[in-house]
N, C-alpha and C positions, 0 to 999 in steps of 0.2 A: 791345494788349499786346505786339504781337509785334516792336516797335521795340525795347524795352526789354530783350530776350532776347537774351542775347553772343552772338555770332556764332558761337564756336565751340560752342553747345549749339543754336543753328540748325535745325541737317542730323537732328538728333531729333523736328524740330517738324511734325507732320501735320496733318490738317483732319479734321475733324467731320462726319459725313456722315449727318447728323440725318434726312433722310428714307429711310435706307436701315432705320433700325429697324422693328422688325415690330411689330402687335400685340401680340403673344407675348412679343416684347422689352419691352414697356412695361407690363406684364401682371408681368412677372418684377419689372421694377424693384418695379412697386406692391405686389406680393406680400411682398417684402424691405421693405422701407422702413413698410410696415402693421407688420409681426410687429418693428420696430426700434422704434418709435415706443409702440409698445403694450408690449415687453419692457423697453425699455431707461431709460423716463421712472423706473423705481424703481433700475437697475444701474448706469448708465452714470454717469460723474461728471459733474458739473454743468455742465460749460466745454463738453459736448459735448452737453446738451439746451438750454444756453442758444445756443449756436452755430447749432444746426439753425434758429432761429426769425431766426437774420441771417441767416444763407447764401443764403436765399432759392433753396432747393430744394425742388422739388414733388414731392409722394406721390405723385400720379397718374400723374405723366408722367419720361421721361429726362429731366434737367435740359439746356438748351442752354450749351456753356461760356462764349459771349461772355455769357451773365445771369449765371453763376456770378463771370467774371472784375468785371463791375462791382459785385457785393457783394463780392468778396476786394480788390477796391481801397481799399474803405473804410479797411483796416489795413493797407493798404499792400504788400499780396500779390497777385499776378496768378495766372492759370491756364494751362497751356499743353498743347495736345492733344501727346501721345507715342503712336507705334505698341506698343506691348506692352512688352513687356522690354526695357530701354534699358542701357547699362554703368551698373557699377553711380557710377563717379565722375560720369559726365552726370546720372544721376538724385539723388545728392547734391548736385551744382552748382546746379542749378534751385531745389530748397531753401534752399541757401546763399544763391543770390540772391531768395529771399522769392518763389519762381514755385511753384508746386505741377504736375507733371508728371501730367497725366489720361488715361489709355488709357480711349477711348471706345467700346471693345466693350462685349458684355453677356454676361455667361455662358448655356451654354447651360440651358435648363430642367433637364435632367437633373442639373443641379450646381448648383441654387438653392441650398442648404444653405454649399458652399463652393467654390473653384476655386482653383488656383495659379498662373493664368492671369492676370493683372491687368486690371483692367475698372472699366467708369465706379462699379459700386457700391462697387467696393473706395475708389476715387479720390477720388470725390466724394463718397457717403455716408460717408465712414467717416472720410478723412481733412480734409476742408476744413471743416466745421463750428466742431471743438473748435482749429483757428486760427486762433478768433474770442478765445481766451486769449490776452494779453499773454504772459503766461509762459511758455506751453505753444509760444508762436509763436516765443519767443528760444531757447526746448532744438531748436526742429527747424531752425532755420538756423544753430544753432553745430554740430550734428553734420552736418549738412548740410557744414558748413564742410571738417568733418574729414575727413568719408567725399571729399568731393571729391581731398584731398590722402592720401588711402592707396594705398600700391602695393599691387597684386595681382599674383600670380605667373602664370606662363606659363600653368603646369597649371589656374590657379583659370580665366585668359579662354576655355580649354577647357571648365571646366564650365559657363560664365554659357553658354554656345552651346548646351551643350547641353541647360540646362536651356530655356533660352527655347523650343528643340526641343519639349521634351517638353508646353511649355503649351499651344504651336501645337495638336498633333496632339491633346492631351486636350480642350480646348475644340471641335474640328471635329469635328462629328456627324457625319459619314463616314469618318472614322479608325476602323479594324478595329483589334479588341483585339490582332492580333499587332501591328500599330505603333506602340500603345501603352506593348504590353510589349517591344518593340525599343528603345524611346527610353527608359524606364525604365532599361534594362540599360546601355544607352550611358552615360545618368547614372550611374549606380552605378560603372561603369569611367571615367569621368573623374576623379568623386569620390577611387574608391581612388589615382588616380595624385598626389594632393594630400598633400603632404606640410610639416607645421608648420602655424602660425599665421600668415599674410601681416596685414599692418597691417588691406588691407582688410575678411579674413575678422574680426578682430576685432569693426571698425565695424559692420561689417553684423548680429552678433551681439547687439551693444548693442542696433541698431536695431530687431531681431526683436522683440527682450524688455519693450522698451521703446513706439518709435511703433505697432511693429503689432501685438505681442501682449502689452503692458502692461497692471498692476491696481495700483491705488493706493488712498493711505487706508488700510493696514494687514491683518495677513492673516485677524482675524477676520471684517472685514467689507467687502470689498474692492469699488471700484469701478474701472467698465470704462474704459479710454481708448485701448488699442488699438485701430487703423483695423481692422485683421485679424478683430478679433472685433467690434467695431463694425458692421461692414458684411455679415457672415454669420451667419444665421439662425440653422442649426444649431450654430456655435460660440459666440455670445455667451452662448448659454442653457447647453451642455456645459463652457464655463469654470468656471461657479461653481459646477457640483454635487462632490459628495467625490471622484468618479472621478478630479479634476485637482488634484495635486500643488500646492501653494503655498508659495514660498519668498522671505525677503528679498530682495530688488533689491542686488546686490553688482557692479562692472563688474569683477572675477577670474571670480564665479561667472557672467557672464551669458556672457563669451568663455570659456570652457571647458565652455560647453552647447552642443553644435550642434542643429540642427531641420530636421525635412523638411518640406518646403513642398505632399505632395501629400496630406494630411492633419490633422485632427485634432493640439491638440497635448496633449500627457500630463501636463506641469507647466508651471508658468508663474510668474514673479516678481511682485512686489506692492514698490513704494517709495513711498517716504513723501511724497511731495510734487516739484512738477514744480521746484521748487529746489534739491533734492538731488539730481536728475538734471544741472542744469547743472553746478552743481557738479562731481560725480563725472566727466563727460564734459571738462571744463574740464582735469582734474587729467590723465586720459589724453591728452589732445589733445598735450600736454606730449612724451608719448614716442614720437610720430612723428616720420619721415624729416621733413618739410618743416619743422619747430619745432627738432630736433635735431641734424640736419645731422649728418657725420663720415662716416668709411669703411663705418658700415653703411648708413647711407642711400644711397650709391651701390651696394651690393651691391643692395638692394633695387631700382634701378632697374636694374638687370641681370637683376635673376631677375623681373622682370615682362617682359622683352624686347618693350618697347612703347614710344612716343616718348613720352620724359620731358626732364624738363631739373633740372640743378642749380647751383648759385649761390654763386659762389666770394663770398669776405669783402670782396673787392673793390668786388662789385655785378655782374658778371660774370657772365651767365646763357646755359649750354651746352646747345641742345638737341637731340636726337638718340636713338638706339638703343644706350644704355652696352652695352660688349659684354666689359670689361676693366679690374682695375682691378689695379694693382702696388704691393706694401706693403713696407713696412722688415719688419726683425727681429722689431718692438712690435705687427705687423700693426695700421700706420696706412698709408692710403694715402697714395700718393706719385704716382702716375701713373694717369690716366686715359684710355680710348682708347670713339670711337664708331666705329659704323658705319653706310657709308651716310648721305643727307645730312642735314647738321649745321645751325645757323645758332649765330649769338650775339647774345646780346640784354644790354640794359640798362633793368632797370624795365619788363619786360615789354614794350620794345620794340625792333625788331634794328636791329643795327646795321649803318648804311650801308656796302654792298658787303660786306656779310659772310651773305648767306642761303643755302640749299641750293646756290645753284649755285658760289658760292665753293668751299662745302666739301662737296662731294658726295658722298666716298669717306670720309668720315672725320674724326675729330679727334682729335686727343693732344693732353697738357697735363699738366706737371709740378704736383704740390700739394707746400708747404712753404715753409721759410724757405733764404734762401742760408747758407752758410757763416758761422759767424761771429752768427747771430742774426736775418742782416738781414730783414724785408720787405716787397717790393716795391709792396702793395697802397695804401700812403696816403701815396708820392711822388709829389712834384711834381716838373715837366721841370727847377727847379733841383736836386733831392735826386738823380734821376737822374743828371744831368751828370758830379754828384761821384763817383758809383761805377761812370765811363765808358760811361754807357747815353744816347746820344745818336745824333737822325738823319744818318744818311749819315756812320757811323762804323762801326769795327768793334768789338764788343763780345765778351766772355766772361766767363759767370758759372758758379758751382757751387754746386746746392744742398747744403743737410747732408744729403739722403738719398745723395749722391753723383749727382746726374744734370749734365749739364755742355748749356751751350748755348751753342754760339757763332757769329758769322756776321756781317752788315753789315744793319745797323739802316734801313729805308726808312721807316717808319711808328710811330706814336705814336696812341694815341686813349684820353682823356681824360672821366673821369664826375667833374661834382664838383669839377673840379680836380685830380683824383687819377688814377695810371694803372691802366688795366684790360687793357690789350691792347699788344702791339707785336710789329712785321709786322717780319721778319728775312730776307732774300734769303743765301742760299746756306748755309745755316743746315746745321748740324751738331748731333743732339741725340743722345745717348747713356748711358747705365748698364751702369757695367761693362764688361763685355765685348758688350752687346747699343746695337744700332743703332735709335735712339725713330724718326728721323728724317733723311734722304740730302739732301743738297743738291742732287742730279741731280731731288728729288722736286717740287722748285717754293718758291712763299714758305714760310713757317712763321709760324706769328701764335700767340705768346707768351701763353695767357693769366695776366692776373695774379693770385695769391691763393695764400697758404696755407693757407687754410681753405675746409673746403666747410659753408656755413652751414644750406643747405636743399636738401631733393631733392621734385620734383612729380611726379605721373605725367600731365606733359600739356605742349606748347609753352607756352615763354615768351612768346611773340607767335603766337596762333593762327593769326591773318589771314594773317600774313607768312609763316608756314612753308609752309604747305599751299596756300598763293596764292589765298585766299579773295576772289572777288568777287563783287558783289548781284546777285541773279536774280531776276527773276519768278517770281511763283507758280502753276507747271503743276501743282499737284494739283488735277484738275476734280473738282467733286459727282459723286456717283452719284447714277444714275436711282432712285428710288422700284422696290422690287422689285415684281414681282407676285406676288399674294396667292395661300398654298392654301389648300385648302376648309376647314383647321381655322385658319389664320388670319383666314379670313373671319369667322368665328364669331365671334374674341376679339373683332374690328373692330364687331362687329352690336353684340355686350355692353357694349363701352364707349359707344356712341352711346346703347345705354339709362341709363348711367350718366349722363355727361355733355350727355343734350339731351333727350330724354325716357323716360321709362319707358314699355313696351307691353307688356301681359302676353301677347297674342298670338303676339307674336314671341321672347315665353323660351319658349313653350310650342312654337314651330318649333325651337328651337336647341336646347331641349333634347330635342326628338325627333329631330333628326340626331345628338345626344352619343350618344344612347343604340344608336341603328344604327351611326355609322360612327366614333365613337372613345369606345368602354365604360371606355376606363384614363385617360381626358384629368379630371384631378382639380382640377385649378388654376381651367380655366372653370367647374366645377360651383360650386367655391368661390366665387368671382365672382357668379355667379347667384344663388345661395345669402344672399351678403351683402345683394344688392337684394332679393327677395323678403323677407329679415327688415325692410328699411326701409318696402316701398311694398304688398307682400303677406304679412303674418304669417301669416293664417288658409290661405294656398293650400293646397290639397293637392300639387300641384306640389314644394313645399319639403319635405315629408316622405316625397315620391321623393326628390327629390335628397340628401337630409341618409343616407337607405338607403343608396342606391349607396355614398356615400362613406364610411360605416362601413362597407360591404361591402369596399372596395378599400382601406379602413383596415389589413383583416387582413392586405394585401402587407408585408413587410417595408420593402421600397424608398418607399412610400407613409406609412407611420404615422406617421412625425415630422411630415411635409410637413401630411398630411392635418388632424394633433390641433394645431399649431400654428397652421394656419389655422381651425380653429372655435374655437381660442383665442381671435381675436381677433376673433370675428363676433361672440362673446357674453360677452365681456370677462372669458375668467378668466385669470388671472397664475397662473403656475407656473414653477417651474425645472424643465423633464425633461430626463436624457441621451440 
């Protein structure tokens, strides 16, 4: 699959380090994926219990992603391993291009119920299944599409750091509650520095309401499709009970709901069908910079301060760090200015002798018509001639915002047929009483266009900007960790699981649970499961089934504990 991944979402793509899970880790998955299989066959909508049985993902075990990637092939989707939290436009893109982004951790036990943390259960139980839908496959690669092309503001790439922060240190079992609570606060203070609605923030909200914490089928009796509550224990069953607010699926009301990502959520939308989502996402997609182009699309790649590029009417594509943009009276812009280096592209490819190192310090570029009406963007080197724009000539022009450029024409370069660019030596460019451009400053390269059509938050020509070339792959496997003595244990249980059963050796295991780990509730549960298969009458199992109504009455344990004897003895229940 990994030929098929653009180059530029590459530098995102990691390796699967399949023998580094534990026991414990695969013990977690089965634990989830049991109480998902057994809750969700009556909750969750159909596209996602018939999807489970293509995916060709296993109960018992971590899925490996190159199996996942040759069942996601069939419909013509791939998978690709990501490290954790990726920006949020790479992890749209990969959708967009029909790849599904999978962070291959596993949460740790103490956060089986939920994590903010991104992880194979989230990834792959929750979200790759139900895009075994036709439908439900076209809504997540046209928002995919969108969220790829959203700007986010400076403040917002402050918070995505620091939230991915904060998942780091909650997922890692040796993270002390004050660094916790220090990352916490960190978020909170990047958050508060976040002001307005950025395109992205928008997107990302659809996305919340909708792939990860969506209900469909209407609000009396609503089914599940969010990955988010899909893939978590404790949340797919707290969805449906009264405690959680239900409301229409509206995309005003879904972008003016924000949500915390280290919890539970309180209310949740319900639409009517994964058509009305295309739809409704179709109609927004509409009022983005990269569809709408104009002066606020360029304000927006300025207030994201991150390499973007935008795309004059010409074809004419700038890309860089917009740092300035100068407008008429009518506040429409007129002038454009980057920083730092620039390139220019055409159809997403740049153009010869025109990348970073041409324009390294910069670029400016007049937007508008000349004087008079004219513009420049869809003449030919006849149409030019007539209006004295011609090589190895001297030329001067005035726009109607009043900007003036003049100087001796060297260069011409043509898209189409049509002019996009012209390279001007000893050029003079001005407004008003202020100096755009010095002839003591070097060429001056004219771009062409009165219009600015679309603005992206990413290079035009990724490869050419950043000087991308193919590497080999230095991410080596990890070694197989060594085993502790409570994962040794899970290791003994599943061998009885999967190769034989020994009542001998539950009757060892569970005499060290009982001396050296009294709170370890997960294995009981495990043990507990095989004894009702292979020993019903033991006495054995009604110690065990004790203990853990004993360690029932912890608060921290009762959901954990009542949902797995939920599904050792098959009762269905919604509890909060």
């Amino acid at each position: 699959m990994k030929q098929s991944i653009p180059s530029h979402l590459r530098p995102f793509v990691a390796k699967q380090h399949y023998h580094a899970y534990t026991p414990i880790d695969h013990a977690v998955w089965r634990y989830v994926m049991r109480q998902n299989h057994h809750f969700l066959e009556d909750t969750a909508h159909e596209a996602f219990t018939e999807g489970l049985k293509s995916s060709g993902i296993n109960i018992e075990e971590i899925p490996k992603v190159s199996d996942m990637n040759r069942h996601l092939a069939k419909i013509g989707w791939g998978a690709a391993i990501v490290d954790g939290l990726i920006p949020g436009t790479a992890f749209f893109d990969f959708q967009a291009h029909g790849i599904l982004p999978i962070a291959t951790d596993i949460r740790q036990k103490s956060n089986i119920e939920y994590t903010p943390a991104p992880d194979i259960l989230h990834e792959a139980a929750g979200h790759a299944p139900i895009l075994f839908d036709e439908t439900y496959s076209t809504f997540v690669k046209l928002i995919g599409n969108i969220g790829a092309n959203a700007f986010a503001t400076e403040e917002e790439h402050e918070v995505f750091e620091a939230t991915r922060h904060l998942s780091i240190v909650m997922e890692d079992p040796n993270s002390a509650d004050e660094e916790i609570c220090e990352a916490k606060r960190l978020l909170a203070e990047k958050q508060a520095a976040v002001t307005g609605l950025s395109e992205a923030e928008q997107v990302s909200r659809i996305f919340w309401w909708t792939v990860e914490f969506g209900l469909i089928a209407g609000l009396h009796q609503p089914k599940i499709f969010g990955a988010g509550l899909l893939s978590s224990v404790g949340e797919s069953k707290h969805c449906l009970s009264d405690s959680v607010s239900k409301r229409p699926f509206s995309i005003e009301e879904a972008i003016q709901t924000s949500y915390d990502v280290t919890s539970m959520q309180k209310q949740l939308f319900v639409c009517e069908s994964f058509e009305q989502l295309i739809k409704m996402v179709e109609k927004f997609g509409e009022t983005l910079a990269f569809r709408k182009g104009g002066t606020k699309a360029i304000e927006k790649a300025i207030r994201s301060n991150q390499i973007a590029h935008i795309e004059f009417n010409s074809g004419l594509q700038v890309t860089g760090v917009f740092k300035e943009v100068m407008k008429d009276e009518l506040g429409k812009a007129i002038y454009v200015k980057t920083i730092g280096p620039t390139a220019l592209s055409a159809q997403n490819e740049q153009l010869v002798h025109h990348g970073t190192d041409r324009h390294a310090d910069g670029f400016g570029a007049p937007i508008g018509v000349l004087q008079g009406g004219t513009s420049l963007e869809y003449k030919t080197e006849a149409d030019l001639k007539k209006l004295g724009i011609e090589v190895n000539k001297l030329m001067q022009i005035t726009f109607e915002s009043g900007i003036e450029v003049s100087g001796h024409v060297t260069d011409m370069v043509f898209h189409h047929g049509h002019i996009i660019l012209l390279t001007i030596d000893e050029c003079l460019v001005t407004y008003r009483d202020r100096v755009l451009f010095h002839p003591t400053w070097g060429a001056f390269d004219l771009a062409i266009g009165s219009e600015i059509v679309s603005a992206r938050p990413y290079a035009a020509d990724y490869d050419a900007f950043f000087d991308i070339k193919p590497s080999g792959d230095e991410d080596k496997d990890r070694e197989s960790p060594s085993l502790t003595p409570l994962e040794n244990l899970f290791a003994e249980v599943r061998e009885l699981r999967e190769v034989s059963f020994s009542i001998d050796l539950i009757h060892s295991v569970v005499g060290k649970l009982k001396v050296e780990f009294p709170e370890e509730w997960l294995l009981r549960l495990e043990i507990l499961e095989l004894l009702e298969e292979y020993e019903p009458e033991s006495l054995i199992k009604q110690e065990l089934l004790n203990e853990l109504l004993e360690l029932k009455k912890q608060d921290r344990f009762a959901r954990l504990i009542e949902n797995g004897l939920d599904v050792i003895y098959d009762r269905k229940g919604v509890t909060a």
